[in-house]
MIDOSE-1310 file (N, C-alpha, C; in nm, 2 decimals, decimal comma, always signed):
residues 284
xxxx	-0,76/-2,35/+2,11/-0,83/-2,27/+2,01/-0,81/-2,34/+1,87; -0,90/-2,35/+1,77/-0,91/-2,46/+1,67/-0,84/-2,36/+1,54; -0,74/-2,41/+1,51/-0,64/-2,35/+1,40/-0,72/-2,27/+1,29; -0,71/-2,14/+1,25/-0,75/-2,10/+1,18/-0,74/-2,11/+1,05
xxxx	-0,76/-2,07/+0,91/-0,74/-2,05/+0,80/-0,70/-1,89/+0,75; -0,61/-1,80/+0,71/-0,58/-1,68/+0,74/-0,52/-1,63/+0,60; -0,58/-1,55/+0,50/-0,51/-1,56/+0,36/-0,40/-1,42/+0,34; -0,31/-1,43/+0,34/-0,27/-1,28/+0,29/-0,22/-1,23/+0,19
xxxx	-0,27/-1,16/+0,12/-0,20/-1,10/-0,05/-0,04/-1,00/+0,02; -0,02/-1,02/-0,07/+0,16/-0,91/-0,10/+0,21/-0,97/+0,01; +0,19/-1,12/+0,04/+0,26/-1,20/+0,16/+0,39/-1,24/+0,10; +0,44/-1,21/-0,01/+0,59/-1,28/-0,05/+0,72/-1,19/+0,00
xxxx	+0,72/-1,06/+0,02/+0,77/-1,01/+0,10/+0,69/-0,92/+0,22; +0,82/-0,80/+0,29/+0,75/-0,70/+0,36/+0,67/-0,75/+0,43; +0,57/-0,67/+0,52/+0,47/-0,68/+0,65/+0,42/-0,80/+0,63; +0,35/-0,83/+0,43/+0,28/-0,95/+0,47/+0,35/-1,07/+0,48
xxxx	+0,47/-1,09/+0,45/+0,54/-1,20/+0,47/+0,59/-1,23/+0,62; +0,62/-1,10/+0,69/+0,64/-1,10/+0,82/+0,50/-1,12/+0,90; +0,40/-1,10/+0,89/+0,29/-1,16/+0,91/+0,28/-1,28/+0,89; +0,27/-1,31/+0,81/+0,26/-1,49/+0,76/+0,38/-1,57/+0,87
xxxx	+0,46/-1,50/+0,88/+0,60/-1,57/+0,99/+0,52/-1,57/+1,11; +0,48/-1,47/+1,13/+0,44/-1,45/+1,36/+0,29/-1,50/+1,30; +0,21/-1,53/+1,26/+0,07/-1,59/+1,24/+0,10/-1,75/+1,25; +0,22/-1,77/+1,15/+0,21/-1,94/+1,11/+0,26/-1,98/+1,21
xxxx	+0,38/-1,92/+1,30/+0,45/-1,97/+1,45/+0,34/-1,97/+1,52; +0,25/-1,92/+1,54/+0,16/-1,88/+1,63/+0,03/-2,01/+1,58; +0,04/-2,08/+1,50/-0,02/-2,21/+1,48/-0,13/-2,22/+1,42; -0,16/-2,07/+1,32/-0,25/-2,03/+1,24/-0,20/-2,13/+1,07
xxxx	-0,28/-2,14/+1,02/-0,31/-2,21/+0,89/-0,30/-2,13/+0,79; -0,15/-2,04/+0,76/-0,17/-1,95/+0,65/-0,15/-2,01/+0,51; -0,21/-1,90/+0,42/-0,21/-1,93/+0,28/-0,14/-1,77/+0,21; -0,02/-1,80/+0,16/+0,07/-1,71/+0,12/+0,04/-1,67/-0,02
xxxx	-0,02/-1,52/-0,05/-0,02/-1,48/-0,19/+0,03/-1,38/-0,24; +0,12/-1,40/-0,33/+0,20/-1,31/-0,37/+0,22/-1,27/-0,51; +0,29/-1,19/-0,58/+0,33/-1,17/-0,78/+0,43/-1,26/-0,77; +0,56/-1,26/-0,71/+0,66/-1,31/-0,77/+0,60/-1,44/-0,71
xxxx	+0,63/-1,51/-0,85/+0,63/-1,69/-0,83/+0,76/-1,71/-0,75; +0,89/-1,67/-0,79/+1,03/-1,72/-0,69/+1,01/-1,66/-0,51; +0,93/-1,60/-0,54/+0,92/-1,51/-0,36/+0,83/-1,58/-0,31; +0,74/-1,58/-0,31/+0,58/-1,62/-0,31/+0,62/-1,81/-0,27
xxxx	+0,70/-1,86/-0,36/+0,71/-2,02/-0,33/+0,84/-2,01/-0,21; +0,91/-1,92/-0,22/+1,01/-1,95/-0,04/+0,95/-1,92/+0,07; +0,84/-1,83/+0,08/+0,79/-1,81/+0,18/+0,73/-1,93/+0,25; +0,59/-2,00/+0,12/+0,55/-2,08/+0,12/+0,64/-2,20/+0,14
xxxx	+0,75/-2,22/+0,09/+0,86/-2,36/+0,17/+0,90/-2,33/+0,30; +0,89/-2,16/+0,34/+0,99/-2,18/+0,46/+0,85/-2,20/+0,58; +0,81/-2,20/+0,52/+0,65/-2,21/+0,63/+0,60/-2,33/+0,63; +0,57/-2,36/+0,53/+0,55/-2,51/+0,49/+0,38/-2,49/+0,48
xxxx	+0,33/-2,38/+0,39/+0,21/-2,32/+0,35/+0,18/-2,31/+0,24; +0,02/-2,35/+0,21/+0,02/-2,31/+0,05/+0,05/-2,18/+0,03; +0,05/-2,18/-0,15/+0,10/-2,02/-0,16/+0,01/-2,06/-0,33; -0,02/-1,92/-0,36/-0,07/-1,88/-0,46/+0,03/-1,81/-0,52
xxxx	+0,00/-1,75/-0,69/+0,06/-1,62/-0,73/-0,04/-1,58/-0,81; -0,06/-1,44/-0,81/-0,15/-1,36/-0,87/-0,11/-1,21/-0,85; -0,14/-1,16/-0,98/-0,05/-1,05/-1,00/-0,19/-0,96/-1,03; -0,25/-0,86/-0,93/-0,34/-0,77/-0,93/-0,34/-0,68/-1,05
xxxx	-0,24/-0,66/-1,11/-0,28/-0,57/-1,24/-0,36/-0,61/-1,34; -0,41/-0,77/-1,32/-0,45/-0,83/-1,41/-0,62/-0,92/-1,37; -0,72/-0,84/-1,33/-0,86/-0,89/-1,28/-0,88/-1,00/-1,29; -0,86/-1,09/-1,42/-0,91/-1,18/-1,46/-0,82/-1,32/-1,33
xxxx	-0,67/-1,28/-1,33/-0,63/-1,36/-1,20/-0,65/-1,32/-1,10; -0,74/-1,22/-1,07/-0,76/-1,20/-0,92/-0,90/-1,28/-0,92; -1,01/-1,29/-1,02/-1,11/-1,42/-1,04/-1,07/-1,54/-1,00; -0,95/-1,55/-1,12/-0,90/-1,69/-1,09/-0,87/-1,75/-0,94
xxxx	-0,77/-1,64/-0,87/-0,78/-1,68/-0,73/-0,88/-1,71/-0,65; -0,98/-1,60/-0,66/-1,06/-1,61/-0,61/-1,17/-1,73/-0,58; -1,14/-1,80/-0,72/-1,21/-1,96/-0,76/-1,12/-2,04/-0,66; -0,96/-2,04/-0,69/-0,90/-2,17/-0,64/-0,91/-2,14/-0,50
xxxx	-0,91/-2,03/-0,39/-0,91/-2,03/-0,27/-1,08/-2,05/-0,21; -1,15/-2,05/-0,32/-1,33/-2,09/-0,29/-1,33/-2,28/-0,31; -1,26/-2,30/-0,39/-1,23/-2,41/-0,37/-1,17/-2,52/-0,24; -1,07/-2,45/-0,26/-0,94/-2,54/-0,16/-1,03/-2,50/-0,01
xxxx	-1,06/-2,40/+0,03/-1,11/-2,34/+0,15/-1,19/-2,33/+0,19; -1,30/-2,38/+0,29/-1,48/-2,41/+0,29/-1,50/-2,25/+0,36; -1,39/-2,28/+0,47/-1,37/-2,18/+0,59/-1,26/-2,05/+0,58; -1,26/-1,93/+0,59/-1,17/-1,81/+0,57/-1,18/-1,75/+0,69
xxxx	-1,08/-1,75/+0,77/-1,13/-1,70/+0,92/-1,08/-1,54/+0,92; -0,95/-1,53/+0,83/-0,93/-1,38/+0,80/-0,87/-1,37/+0,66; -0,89/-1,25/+0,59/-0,86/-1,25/+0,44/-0,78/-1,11/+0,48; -0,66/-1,09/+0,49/-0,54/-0,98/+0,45/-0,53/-0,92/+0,28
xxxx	-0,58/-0,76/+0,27/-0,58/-0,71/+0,15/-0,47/-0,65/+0,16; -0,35/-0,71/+0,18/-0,23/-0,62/+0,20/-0,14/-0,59/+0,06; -0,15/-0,70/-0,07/-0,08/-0,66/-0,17/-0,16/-0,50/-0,20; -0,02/-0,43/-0,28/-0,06/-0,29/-0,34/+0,07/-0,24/-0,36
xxxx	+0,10/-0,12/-0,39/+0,22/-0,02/-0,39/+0,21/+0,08/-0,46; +0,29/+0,21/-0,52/+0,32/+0,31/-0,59/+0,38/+0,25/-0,71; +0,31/+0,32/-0,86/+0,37/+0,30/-0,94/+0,48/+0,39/-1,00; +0,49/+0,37/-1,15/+0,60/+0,44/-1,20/+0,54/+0,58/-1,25
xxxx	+0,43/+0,59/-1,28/+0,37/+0,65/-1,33/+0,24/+0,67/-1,36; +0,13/+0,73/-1,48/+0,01/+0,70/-1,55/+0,01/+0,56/-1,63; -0,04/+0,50/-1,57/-0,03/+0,38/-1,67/-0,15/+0,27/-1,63; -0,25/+0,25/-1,80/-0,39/+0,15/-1,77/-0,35/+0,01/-1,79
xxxx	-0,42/-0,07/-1,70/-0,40/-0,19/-1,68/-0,43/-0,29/-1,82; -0,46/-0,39/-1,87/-0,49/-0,48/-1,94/-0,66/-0,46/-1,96; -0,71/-0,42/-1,81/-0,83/-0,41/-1,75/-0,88/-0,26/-1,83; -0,81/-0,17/-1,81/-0,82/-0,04/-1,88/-0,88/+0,06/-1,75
xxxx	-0,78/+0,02/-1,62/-0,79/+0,09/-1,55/-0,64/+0,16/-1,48; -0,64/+0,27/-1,43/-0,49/+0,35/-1,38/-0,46/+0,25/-1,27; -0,32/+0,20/-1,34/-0,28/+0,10/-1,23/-0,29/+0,09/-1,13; -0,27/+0,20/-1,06/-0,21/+0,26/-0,86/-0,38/+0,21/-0,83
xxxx	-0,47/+0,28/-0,88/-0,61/+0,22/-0,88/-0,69/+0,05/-0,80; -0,62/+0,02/-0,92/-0,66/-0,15/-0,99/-0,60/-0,19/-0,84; -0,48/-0,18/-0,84/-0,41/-0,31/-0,76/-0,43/-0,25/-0,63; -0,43/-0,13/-0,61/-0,45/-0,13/-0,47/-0,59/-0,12/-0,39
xxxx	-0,72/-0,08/-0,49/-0,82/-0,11/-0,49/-0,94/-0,20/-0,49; -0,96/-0,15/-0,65/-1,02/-0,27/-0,75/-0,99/-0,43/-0,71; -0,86/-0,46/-0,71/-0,84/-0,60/-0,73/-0,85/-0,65/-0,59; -0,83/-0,60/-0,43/-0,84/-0,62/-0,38/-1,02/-0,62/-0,33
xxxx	-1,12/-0,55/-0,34/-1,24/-0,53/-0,41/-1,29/-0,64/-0,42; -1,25/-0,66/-0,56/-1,29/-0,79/-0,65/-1,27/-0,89/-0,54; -1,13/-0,97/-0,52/-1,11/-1,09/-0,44/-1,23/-1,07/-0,29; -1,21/-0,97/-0,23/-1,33/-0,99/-0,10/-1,48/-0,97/-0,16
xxxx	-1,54/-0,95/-0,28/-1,63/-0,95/-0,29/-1,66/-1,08/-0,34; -1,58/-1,14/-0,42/-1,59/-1,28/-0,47/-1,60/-1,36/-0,36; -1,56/-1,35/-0,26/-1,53/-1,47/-0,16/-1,65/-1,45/-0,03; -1,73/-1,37/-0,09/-1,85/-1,32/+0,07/-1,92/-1,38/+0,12
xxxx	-1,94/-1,50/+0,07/-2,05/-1,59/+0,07/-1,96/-1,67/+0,20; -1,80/-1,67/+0,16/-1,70/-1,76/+0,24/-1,68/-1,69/+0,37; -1,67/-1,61/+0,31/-1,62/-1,51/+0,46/-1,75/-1,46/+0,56; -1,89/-1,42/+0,47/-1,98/-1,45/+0,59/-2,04/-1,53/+0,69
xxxx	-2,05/-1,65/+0,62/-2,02/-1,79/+0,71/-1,94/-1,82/+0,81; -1,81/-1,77/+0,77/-1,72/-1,80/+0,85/-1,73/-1,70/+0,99; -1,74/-1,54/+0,96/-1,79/-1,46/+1,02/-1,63/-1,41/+1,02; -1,57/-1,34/+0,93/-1,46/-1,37/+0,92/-1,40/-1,19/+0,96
xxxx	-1,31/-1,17/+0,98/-1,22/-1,06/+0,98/-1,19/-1,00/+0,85; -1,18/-0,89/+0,79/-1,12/-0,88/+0,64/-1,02/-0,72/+0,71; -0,92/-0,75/+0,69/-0,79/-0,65/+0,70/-0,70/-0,58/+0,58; -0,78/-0,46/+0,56/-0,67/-0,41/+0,45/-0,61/-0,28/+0,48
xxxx	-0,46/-0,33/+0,45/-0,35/-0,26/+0,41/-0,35/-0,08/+0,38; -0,40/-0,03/+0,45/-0,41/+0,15/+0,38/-0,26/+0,24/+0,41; -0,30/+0,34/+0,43/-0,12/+0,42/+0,49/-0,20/+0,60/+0,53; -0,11/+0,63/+0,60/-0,10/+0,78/+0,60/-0,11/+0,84/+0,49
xxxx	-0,11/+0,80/+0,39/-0,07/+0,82/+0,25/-0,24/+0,90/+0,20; -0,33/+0,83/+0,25/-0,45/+0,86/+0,31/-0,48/+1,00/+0,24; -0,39/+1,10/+0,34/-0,43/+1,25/+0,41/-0,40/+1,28/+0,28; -0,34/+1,25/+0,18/-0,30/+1,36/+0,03/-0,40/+1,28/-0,09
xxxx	-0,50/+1,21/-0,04/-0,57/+1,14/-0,16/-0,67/+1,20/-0,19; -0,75/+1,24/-0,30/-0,88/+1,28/-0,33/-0,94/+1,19/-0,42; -1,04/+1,15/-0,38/-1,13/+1,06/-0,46/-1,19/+1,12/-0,55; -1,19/+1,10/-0,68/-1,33/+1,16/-0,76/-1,40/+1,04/-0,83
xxxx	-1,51/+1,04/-0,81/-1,54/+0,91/-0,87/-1,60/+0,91/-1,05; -1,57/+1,08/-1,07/-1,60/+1,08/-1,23/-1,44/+1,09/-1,28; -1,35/+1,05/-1,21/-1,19/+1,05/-1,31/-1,13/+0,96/-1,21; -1,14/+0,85/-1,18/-1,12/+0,73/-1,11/-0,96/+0,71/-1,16
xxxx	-1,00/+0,70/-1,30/-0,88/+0,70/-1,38/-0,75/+0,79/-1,37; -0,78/+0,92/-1,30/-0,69/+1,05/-1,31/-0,66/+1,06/-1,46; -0,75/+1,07/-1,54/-0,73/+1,12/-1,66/-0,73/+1,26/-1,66; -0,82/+1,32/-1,59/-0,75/+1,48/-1,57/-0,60/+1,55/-1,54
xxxx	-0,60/+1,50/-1,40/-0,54/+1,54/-1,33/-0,46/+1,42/-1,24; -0,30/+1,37/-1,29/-0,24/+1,25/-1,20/-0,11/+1,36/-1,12; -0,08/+1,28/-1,02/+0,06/+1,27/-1,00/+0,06/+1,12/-0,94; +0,22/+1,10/-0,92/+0,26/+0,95/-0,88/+0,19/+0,94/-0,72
xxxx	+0,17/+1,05/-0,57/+0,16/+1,01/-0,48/+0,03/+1,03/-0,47; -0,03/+1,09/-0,51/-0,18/+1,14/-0,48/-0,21/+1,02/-0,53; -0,25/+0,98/-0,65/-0,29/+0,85/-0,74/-0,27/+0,70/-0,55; -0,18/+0,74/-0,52/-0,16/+0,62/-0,41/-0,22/+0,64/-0,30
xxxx	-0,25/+0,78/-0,26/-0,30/+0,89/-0,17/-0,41/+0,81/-0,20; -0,53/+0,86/-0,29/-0,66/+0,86/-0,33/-0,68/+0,68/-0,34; -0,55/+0,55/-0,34/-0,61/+0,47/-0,33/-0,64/+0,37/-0,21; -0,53/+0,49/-0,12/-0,53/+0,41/+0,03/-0,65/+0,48/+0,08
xxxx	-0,67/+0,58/+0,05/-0,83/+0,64/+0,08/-0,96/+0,54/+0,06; -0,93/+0,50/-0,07/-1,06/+0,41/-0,09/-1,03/+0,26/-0,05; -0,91/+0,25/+0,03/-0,93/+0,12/+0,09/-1,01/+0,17/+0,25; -0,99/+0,25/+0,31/-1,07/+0,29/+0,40/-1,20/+0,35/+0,40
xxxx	-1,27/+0,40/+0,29/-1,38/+0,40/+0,26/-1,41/+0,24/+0,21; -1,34/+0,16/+0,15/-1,40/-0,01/+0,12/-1,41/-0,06/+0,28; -1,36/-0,03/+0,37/-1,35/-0,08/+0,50/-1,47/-0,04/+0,58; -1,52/+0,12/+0,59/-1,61/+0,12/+0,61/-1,73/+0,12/+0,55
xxxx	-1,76/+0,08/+0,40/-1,88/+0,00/+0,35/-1,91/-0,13/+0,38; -1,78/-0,26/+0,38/-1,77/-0,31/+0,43/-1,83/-0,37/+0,54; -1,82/-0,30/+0,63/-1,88/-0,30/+0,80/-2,03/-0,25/+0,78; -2,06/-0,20/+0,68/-2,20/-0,12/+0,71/-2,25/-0,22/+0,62
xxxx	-2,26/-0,27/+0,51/-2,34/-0,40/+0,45/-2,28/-0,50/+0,49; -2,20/-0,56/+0,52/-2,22/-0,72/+0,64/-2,17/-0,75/+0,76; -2,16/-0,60/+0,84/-2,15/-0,61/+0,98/-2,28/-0,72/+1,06; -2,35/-0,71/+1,03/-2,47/-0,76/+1,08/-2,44/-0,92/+1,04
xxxx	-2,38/-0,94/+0,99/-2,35/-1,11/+0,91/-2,21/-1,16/+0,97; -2,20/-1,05/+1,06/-2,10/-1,15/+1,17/-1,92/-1,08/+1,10; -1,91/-1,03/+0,99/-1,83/-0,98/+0,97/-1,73/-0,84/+0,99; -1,61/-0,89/+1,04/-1,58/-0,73/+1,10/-1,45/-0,71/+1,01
xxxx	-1,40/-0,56/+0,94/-1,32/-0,56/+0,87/-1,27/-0,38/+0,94; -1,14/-0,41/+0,93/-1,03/-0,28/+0,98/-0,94/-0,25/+0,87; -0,88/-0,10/+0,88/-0,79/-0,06/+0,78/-0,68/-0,01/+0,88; -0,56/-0,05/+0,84/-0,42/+0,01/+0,95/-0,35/+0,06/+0,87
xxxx	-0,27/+0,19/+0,88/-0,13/+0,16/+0,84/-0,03/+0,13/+0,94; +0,03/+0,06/+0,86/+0,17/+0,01/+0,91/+0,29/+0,06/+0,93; +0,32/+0,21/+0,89/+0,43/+0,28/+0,97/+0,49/+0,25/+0,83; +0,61/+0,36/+0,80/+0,70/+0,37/+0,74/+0,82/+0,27/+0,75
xxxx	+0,79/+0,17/+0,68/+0,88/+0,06/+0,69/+1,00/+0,05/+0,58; +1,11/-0,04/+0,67/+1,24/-0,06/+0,60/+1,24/-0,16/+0,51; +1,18/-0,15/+0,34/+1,13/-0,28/+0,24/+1,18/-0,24/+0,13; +1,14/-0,30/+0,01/+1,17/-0,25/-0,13/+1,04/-0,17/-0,14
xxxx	+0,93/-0,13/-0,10/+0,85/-0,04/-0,10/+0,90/+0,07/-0,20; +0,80/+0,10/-0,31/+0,79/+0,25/-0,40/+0,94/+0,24/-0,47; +1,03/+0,13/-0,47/+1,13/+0,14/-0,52/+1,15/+0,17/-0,68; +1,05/+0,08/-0,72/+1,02/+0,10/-0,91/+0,95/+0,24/-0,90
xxxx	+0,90/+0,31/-0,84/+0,80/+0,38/-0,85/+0,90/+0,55/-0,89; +0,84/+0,62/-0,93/+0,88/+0,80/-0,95/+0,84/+0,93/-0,85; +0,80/+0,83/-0,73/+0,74/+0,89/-0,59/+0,91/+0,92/-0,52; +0,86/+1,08/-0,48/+1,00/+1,06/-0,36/+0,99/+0,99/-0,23
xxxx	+0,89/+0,94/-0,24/+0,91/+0,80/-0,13/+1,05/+0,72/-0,14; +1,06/+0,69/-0,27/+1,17/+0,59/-0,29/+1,34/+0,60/-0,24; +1,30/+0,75/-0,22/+1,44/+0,81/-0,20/+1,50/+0,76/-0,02; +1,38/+0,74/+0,06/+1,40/+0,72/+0,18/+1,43/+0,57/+0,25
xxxx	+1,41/+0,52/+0,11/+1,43/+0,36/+0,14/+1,60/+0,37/+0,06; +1,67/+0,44/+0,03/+1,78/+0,44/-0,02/+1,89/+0,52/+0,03; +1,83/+0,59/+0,14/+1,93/+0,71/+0,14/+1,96/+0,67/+0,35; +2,05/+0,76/+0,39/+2,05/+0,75/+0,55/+1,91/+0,73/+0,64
xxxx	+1,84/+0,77/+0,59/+1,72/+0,76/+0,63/+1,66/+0,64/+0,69; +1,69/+0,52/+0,62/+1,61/+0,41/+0,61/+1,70/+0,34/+0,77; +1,75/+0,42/+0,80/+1,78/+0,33/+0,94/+1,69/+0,39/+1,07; +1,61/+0,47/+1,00/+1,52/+0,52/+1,08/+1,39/+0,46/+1,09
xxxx	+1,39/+0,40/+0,99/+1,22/+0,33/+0,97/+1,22/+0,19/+1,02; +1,11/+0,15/+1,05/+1,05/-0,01/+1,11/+1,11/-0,09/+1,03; +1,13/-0,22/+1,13/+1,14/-0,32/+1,00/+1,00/-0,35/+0,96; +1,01/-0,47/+0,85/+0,93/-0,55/+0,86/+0,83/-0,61/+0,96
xxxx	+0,90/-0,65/+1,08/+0,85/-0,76/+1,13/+0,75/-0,59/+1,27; +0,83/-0,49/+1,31/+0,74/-0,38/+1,33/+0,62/-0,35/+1,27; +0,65/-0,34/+1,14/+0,51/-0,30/+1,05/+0,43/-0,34/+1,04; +0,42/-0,49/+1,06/+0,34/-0,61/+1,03/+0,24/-0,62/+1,20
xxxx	+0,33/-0,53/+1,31/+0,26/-0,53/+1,43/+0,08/-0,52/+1,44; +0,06/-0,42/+1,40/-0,08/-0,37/+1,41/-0,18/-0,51/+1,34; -0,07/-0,52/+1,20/-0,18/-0,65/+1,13/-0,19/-0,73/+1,18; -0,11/-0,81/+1,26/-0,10/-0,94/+1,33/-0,21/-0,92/+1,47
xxxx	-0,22/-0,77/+1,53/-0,25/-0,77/+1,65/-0,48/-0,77/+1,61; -0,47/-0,71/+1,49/-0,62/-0,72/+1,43/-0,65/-0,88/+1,42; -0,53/-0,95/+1,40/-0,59/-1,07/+1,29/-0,63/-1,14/+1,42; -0,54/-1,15/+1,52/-0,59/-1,19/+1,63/-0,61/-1,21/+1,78
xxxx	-0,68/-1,05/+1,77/-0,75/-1,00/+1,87/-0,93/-1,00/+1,82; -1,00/-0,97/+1,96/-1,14/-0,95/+1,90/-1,19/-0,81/+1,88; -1,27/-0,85/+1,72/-1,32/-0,71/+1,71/-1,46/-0,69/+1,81; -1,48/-0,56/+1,81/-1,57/-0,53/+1,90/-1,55/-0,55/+2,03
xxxx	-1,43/-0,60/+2,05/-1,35/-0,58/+2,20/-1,26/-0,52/+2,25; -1,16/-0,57/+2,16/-1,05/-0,48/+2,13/-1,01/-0,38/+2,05; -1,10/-0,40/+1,93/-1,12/-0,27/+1,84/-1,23/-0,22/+1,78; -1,27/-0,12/+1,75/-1,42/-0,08/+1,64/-1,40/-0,15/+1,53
xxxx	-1,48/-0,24/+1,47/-1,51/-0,25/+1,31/-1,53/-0,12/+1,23; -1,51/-0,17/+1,12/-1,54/-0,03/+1,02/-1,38/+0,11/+1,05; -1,29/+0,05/+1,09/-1,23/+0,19/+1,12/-1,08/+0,17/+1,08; -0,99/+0,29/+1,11/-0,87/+0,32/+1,08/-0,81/+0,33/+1,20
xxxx	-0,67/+0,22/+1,18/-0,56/+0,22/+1,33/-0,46/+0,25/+1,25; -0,36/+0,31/+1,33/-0,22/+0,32/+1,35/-0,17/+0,26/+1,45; -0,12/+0,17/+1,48/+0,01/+0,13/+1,64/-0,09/+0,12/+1,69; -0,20/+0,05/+1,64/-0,29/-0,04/+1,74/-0,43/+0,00/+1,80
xxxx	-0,39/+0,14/+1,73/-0,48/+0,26/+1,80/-0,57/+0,35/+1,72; -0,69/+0,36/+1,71/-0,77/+0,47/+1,61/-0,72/+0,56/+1,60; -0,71/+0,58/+1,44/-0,65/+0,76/+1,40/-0,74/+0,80/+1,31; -0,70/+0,93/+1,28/-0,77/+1,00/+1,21/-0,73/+0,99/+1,09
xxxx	-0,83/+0,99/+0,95/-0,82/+0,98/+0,86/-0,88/+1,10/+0,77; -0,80/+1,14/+0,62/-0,87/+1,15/+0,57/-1,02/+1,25/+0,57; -1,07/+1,35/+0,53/-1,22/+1,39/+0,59/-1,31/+1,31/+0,48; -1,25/+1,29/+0,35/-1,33/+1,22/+0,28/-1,38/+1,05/+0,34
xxxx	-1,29/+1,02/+0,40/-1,31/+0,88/+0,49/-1,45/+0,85/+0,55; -1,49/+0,96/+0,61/-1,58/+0,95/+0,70/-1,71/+0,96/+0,64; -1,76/+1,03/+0,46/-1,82/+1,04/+0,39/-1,92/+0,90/+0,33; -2,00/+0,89/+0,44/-2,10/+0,75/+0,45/-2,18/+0,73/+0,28
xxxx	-2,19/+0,86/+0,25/-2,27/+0,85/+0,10/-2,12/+0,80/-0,03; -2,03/+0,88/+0,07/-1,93/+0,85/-0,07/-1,89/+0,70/-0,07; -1,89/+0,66/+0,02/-1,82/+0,48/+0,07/-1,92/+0,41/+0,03; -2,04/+0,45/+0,01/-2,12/+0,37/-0,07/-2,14/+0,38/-0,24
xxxx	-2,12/+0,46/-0,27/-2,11/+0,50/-0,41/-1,98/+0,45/-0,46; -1,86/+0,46/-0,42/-1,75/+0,36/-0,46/-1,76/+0,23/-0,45; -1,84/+0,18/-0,38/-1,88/+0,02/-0,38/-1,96/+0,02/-0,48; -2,10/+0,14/-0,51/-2,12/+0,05/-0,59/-2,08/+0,08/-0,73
xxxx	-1,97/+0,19/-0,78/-1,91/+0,18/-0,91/-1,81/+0,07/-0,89; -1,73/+0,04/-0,80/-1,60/-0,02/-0,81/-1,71/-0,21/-0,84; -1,83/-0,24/-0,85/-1,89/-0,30/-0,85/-1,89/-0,32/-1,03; -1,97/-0,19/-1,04/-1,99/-0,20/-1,23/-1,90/-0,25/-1,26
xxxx	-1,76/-0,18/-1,22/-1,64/-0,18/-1,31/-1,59/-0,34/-1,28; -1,57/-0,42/-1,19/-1,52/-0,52/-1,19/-1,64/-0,64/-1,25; -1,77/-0,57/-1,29/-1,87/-0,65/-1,33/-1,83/-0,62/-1,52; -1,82/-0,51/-1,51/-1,78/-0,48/-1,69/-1,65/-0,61/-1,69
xxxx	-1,57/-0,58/-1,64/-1,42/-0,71/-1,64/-1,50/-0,82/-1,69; -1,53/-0,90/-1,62/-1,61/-1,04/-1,61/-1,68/-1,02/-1,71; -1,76/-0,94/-1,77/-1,82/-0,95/-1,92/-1,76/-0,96/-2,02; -1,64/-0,89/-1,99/-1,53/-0,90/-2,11/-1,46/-1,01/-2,15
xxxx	-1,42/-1,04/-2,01/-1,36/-1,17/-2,02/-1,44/-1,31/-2,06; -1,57/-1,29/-2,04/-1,66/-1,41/-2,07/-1,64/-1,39/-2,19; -1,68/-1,26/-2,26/-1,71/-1,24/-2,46/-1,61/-1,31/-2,50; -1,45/-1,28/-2,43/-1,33/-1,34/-2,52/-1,33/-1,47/-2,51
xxxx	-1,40/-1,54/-2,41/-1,36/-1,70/-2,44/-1,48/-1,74/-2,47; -1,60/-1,67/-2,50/-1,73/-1,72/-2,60/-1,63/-1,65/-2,75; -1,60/-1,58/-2,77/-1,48/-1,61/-2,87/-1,43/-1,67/-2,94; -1,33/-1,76/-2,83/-1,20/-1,76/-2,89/-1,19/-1,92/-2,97
């Protein structure tokens, strides 16, 4: 089988780094992207892989990537939306969007919409990152923001939600173009996960608890078994797994009008970015 090309964000630690390990042993062609430049470049040494750094709170480098990996890469055989996390709180981006949003949404969004030209061709796989976290999210698409109404888990709730609503819009505008894209979560894993964050998530990665959760290299199972297994054989496109297996999501998930209406605002809004950013360097 002819070596693939396989990109994963939030690959500097956790699932996606343990992915990048059982993928690159496995004689796949990974490309490591991560925030931390010191994390992000060991992975990439210990692999002997490119690596990127791009730090999702900030659009304008999730463009930038999006150019150097259209570049360097003709072919994208799978694109991993795994960077994201829980923040500390309410807090807008550079972008002038609610962080928990941006990074676990929007910027993932942005990077696979920039690259569709790459990834239809290729007929590629696109795998993002969601969670159980899912079942406590509400979408509203007139307070995106949670300018009304935040808390720290909902805000992460509502944005693993709209990675599985991007999963199945996804599937329904370029399923037909050879493209198949899944959303998993990965089980409650033993990481620095929600650690900066004001979620009582963080308490479980700290306390007796944490010898009860997956490692790494468990959590990463389901991702690894998407990237390479076939879809439409081994799994539905357009859908949500747990441990390998369709689950239930969410009722808003299944909402075919709403999964299109988030594509096409999460569209405006990463198109408003790019106008901005053009004005400041016709500027500067």
């Amino acid at each position: 089988m002819p070596q693939r090309t396989i990109v994963i964000t939030g690959a500097s630690d956790g699932i996606g780094a343990a992915a990048a390990r059982n993928l690159a042993e496995a004689g796949e062609k990974v490309v490591v992207v991560g925030r931390s430049p010191e994390k992000t470049a060991a992975v990439g040494a210990e692999l002997g892989a490119d690596h990127f750094v791009c730090d999702f709170a900030e659009l304008s480098q999730v463009r930038e990537l999006a150019a150097v990996l259209r570049d360097r890469y003709p072919r994208i055989d799978v694109l991993v939306n795994n960077a994201g996390g829980i923040m500390r709180g309410h807090e807008l981006t550079p972008d002038g969007h609610e962080r928990t949003f941006q990074v676990n949404h929007l910027a993932p969004f942005l990077l696979t919409t920039e690259l569709m030209d790459i990834l239809t061709a290729s007929r590629a796989t696109i795998i993002n990152t969601s969670s159980a976290a899912n079942s406590f999210g509400r979408l509203d698409l007139t307070d995106l923001n949670s300018e009304r109404s935040y808390s720290t888990n909902r805000a992460y709730g509502t944005a693993k939600l709209a990675n599985i609503l991007f999963t199945a819009e996804l599937q329904n505008r370029y399923g037909n173009a050879g493209v198949a894209a899944a959303a998993f979560h990965p089980g409650v894993v033993a990481t620095n996960f929600a650690a900066e964050s004001t979620s009582w998530f963080r308490h479980a990665y700290k306390t007796v608890l944490n010898r009860f959760l997956l490692s790494a290299e468990e959590g990463a199972d389901t991702l690894v078994w998407l990237a390479t297994s076939t879809p439409g054989r081994d799994w539905v496109p357009g859908a949500f797994y747990v441990k390998r297996a369709l689950a239930k999501a969410n009722k808003q998930a299944y909402d075919a009008d709403l999964a299109r209406a988030l594509w096409d605002r999460s569209l405006e809004l990463v198109r408003a970015g790019a106008s901005a950013d053009r004005s400041q360097l016709d500027n500067a």
